[in-house]
C-alpha positions in Angstrom: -36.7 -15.8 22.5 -36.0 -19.7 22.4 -39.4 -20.4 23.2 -41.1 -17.6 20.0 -38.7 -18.8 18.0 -39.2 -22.6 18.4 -43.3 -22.1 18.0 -42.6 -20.1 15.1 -40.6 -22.7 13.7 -43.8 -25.4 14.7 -46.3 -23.4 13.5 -44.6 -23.1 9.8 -43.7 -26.8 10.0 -47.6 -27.2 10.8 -49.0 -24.8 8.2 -46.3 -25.8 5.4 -47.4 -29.9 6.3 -51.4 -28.5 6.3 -50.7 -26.5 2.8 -49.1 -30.0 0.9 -51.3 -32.2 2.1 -54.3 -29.1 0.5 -52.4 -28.8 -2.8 -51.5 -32.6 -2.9 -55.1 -33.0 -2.7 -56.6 -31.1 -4.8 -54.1 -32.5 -7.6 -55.0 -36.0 -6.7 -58.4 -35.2 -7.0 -57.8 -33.6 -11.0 -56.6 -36.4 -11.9 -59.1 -39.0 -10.5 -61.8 -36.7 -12.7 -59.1 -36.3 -15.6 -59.7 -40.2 -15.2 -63.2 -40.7 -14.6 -64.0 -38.3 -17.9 -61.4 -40.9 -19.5 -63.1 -44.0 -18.2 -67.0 -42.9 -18.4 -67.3 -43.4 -14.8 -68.9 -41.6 -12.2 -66.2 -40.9 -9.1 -67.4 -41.9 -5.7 -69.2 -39.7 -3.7 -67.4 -39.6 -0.7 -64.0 -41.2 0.5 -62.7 -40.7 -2.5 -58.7 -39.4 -1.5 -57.5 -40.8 1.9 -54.2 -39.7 3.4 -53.0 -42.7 5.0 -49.8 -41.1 6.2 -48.0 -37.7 6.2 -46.8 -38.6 2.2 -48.7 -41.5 1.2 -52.0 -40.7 -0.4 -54.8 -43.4 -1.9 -57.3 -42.1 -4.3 -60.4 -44.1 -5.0 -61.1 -44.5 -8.5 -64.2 -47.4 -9.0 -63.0 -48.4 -12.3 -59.4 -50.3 -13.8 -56.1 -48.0 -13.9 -53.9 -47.8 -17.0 -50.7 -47.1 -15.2 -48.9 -45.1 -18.1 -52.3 -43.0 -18.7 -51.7 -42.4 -14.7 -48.2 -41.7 -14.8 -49.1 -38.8 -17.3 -51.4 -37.2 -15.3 -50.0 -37.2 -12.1 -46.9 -35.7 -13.6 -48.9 -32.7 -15.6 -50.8 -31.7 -12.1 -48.2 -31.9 -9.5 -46.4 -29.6 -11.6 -49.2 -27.4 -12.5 -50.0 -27.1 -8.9 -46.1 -26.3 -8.0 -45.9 -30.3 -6.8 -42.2 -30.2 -8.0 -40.8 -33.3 -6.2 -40.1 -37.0 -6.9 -42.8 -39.4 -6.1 -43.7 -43.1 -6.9 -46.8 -44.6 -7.4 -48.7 -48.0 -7.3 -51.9 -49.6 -8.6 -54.2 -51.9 -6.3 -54.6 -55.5 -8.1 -57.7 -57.1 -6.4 -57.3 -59.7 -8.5 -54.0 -60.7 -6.6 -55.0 -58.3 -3.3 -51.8 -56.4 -3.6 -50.4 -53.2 -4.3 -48.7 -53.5 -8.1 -45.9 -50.9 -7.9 -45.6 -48.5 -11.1 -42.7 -46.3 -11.2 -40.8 -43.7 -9.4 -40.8 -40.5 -10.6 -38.0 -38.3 -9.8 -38.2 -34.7 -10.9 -34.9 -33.6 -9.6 -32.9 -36.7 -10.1 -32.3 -37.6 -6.9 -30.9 -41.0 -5.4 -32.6 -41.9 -2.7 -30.5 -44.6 -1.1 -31.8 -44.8 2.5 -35.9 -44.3 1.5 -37.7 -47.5 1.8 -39.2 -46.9 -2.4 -41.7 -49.2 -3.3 -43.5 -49.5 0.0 -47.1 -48.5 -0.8 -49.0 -50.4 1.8 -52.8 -51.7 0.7 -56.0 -50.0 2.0 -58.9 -52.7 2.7 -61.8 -49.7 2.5 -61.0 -49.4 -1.4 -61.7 -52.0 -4.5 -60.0 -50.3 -7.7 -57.3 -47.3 -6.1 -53.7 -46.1 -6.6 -51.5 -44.8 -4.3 -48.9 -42.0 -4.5 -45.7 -41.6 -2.0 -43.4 -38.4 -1.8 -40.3 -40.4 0.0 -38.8 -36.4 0.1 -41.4 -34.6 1.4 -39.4 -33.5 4.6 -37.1 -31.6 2.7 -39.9 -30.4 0.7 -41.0 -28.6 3.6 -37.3 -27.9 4.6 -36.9 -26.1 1.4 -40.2 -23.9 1.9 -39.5 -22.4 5.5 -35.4 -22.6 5.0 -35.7 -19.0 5.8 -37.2 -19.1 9.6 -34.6 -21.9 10.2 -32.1 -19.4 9.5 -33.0 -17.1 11.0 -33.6 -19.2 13.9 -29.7 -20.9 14.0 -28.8 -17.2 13.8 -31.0 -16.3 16.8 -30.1 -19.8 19.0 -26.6 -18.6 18.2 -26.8 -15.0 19.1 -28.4 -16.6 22.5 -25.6 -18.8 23.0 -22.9 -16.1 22.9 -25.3 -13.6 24.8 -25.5 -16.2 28.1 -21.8 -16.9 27.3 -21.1 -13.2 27.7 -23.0 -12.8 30.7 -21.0 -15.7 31.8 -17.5 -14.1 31.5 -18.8 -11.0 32.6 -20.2 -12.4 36.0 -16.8 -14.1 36.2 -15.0 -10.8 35.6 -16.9 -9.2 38.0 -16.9 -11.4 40.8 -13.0 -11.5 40.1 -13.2 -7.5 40.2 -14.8 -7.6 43.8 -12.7 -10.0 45.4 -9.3 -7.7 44.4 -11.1 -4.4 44.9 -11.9 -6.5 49.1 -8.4 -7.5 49.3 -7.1 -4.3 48.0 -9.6 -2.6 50.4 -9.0 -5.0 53.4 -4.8 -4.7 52.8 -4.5 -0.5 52.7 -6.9 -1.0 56.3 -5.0 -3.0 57.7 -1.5 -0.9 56.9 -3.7 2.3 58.5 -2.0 1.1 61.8 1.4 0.4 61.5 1.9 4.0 59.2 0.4 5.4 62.0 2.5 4.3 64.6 5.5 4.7 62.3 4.5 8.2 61.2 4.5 9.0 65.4 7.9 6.8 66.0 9.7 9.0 63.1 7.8 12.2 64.6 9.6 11.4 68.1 12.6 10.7 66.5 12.9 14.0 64.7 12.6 15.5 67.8 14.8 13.7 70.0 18.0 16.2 70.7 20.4 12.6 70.6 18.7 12.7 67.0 18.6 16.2 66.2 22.9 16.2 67.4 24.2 13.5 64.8 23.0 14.6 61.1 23.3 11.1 59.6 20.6 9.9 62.4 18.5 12.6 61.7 18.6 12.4 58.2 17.3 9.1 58.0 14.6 9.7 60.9 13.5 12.5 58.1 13.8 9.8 55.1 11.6 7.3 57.7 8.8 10.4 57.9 9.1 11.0 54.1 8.7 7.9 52.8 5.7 7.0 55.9 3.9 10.2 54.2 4.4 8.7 51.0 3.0 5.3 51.5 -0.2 7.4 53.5 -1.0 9.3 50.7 -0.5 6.0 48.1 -3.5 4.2 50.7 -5.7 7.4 50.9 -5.7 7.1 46.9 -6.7 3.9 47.0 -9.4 4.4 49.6 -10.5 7.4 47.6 -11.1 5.4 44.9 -12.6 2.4 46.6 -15.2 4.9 48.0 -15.8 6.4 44.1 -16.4 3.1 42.3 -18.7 1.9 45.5 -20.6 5.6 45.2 -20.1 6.2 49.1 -17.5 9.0 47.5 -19.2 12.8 48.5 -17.4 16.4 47.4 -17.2 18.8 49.7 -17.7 21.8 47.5 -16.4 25.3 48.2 -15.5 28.7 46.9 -11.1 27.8 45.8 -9.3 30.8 44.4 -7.6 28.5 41.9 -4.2 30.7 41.1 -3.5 31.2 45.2 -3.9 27.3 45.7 -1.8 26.8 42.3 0.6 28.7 43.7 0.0 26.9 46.9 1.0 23.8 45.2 3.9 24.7 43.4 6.3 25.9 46.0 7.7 22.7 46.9 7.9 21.5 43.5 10.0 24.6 42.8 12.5 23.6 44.6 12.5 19.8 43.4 12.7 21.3 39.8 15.6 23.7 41.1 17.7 20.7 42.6 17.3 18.7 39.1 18.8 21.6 37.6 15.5 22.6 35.6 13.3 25.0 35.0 9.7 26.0 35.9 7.7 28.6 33.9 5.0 30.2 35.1 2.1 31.7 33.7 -1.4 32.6 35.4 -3.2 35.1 32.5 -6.6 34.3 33.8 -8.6 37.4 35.7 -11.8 35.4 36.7 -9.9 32.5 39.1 -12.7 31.3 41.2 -14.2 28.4 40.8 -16.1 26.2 42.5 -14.6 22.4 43.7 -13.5 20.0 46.7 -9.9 21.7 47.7 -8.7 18.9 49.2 -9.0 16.7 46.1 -8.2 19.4 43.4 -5.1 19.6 45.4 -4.4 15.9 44.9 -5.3 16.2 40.7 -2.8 19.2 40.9 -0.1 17.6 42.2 -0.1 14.2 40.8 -0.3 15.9 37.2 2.8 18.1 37.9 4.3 15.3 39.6 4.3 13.4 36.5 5.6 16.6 34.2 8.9 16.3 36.5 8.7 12.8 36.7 8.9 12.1 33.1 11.3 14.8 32.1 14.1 13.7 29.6 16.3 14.5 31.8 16.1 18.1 33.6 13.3 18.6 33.4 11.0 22.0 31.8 7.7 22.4 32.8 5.2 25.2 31.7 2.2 26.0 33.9 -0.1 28.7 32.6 -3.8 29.7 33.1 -6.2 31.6 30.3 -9.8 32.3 29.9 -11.7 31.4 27.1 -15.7 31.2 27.0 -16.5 31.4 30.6 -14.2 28.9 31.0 -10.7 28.8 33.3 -8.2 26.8 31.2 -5.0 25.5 33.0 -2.4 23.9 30.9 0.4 22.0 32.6 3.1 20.9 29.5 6.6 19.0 29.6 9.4 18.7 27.4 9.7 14.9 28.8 9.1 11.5 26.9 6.0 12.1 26.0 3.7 9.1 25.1 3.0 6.6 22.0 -0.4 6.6 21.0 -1.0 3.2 21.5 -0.6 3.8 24.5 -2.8 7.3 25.3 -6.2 6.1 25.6 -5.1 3.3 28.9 -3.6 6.1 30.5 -6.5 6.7 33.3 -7.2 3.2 33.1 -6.8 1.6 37.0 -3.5 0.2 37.7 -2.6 0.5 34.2 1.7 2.0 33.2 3.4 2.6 30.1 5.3 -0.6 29.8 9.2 0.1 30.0 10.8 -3.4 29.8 12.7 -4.2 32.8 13.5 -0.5 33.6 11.6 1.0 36.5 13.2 4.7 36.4 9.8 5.8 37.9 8.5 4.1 40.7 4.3 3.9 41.2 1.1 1.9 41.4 -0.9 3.1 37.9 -3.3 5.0 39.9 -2.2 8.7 39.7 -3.8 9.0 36.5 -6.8 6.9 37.1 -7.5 9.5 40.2 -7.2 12.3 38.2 -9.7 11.5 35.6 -12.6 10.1 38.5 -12.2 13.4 39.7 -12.6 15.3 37.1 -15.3 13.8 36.5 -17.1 13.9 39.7 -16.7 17.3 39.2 -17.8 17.6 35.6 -14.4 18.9 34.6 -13.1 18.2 31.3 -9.7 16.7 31.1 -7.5 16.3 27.7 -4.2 14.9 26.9 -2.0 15.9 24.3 1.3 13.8 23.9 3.6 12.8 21.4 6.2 10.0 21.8 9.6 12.2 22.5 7.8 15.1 22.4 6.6 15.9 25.5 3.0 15.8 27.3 0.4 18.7 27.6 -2.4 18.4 30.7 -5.4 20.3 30.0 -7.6 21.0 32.6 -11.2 23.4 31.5 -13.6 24.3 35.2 
């Protein structure tokens, strides 16, 4: 683009310097006839305008000038040939071999404070000759092809913030890789110990020295409990490494969506029984298989009625129910909780991302439950909606 752009820039300079010198020309060669027909002379036949320069023109006339008589002329042509710009002229004395300088000329009544004016060099070749300088011819030209340089400073600019975009965005990304590694390299590396803890805790449990004193055992079961938690935190996070590196592969299968439902609510029955809640259930759909990876739709379950008890306003009510509606299963998971501001809605199922609560942490997680849940879906060509109100409660809906 810099390079089309700077030859079209050239070649309009070129053809706009080409198209004054024509027109300057041919109104330089009017008025040496305008002249000649005033003077009963006959014009030369050849060499009769020179350009000595790119705005300094000598015309040969063969006779003696009358400088006012010139001054007319020039004037009337330039303008009837669209020549509207200042100039200044001179008369050749070869009596004293020197250029005798007329007037200037200025059209648009201009100061020209830095333009050397009244430097009409001679021209040996030439007896009886004038000369004519346009000290403004440059932005003569300017004026003429203002438009391409527009639209060129718009396109060097557009340029410039394009490569500075690609910039940041390299930047960005090579920042992206390096935590996605460490991330990566960090839930590895924890593999080990949660698997030796996980069979320490299991041998624990089953110790009868354990299994006699209930405060002992209760914490070996708080050890296995919280192991199993941080285990399925890292399988998260290596589930969605493998996704945004597209090594992630669904094992599809045949799930009979209300007995796996029901599979998953069990233990949060309890949990919502112990909060002193209440959990309403509701499974009107007939046609309930679909088809998905069991494993992972297990995981999308769970973390999105893990977050309608989570949330609650204090006990908390949560509404499961399943419908039908053209060809499609619809299950709708709702709570009475805190519901969401819209602000912040559409950053929900960003990575990492949590409704910012000040310097409370009621709810402890990583701001990946979400973000798992959507990928997912996804994956699976699910469609996912939200519906929330701040105060109000939340509403999952989930269509297969």
């Amino acid at each position: 683009m810099l390079v089309f752009q700077s030859y079209n820039l050239i070649n309009k300079w070129s053809q706009e310097n080409k198209n004054f010198s024509q027109t300057t020309y041919i109104a330089l060669l009017n008025v040496a006839r305008r002249l000649s027909i005033l003077n009963q002379n006959t014009l030369p036949s050849r060499d009769l305008i020179k350009q000595l320069s790119g705005n300094y023109f000598v015309v040969n006339i063969n006779n003696h000038i009358d400088a006012g008589v010139l001054e007319q002329y020039l004037l009337e042509e330039f303008q009837a040939h669209g020549l509207n710009m200042d100039f200044e002229y001179g008369i050749y004395d070869c009596a004293n071999d020197e250029m005798v300088y007329g007037d200037f000329c200025s059209i648009a009544e201009k100061e020209y404070k830095n333009a050397p004016l009244g430097d009409l060099p001679k021209y040996q070749e030439f007896i009886y000759y004038f000369g004519v300088k346009f000290p403004n011819k440059s932005n003569f030209i300017i004026d003429n092809i203002r438009l391409a340089i527009i639209f060129s400073i718009i396109s060097l600019l557009a340029i410039i913030f394009f490569v500075y975009s690609v910039y940041i965005i390299l930047k960005q990304q090579k920042l992206s890789e390096l935590q996605k590694d460490f991330i990566n390299n960090m839930t590895h590396e924890f593999k080990t110990p949660i698997s030796s803890i996980k069979l320490a805790s299991e041998t624990l449990i089953k110790s009868n020295a354990i299994k006699s004193d209930s405060k002992l055992n209760q914490y070996a079961h708080i050890i296995r409990g919280q192991n199993q938690r941080l285990n399925d935190q890292i399988e998260k996070i290596l589930s969605l490494a493998k996704m945004e590196k597209e090594q992630f592969k669904l094992k599809i299968e045949s799930v009979d969506f209300h007995q796996l439902l029901q599979q998953v609510i069990q233990p949060f029955e309890i949990k919502i029984s112990e909060l002193k809640g209440d959990l309403n259930v509701n499974l009107a759909a007939k046609n309930t298989i679909i088809q998905a990876d069991r494993l992972h739709l297990t995981n999308v379950l769970n973390n999105l009625i893990d977050n309608a008890v989570k949330y609650a306003d204090g006990r908390p009510h949560v509404t499961i129910s399943t419908s039908e509606n053209n060809g499609k299963l619809t299950c709708t998971i709702a709570d009475q909780g805190i519901g969401i501001a819209e602000e912040h809605r559409k950053k929900l199922f960003t990575k990492f991302y949590r409704v910012p609560t000040g310097n409370i942490h009621n709810v402890k997680g990583f701001g990946l439950g979400l973000f798992y849940v959507k990928n997912i879906c996804d994956a699976h060509g699910w469609e996912l909606d939200l519906q929330t109100k701040l105060g109000a409660g939340s509403t999952m809906i989930l269509e297969f």
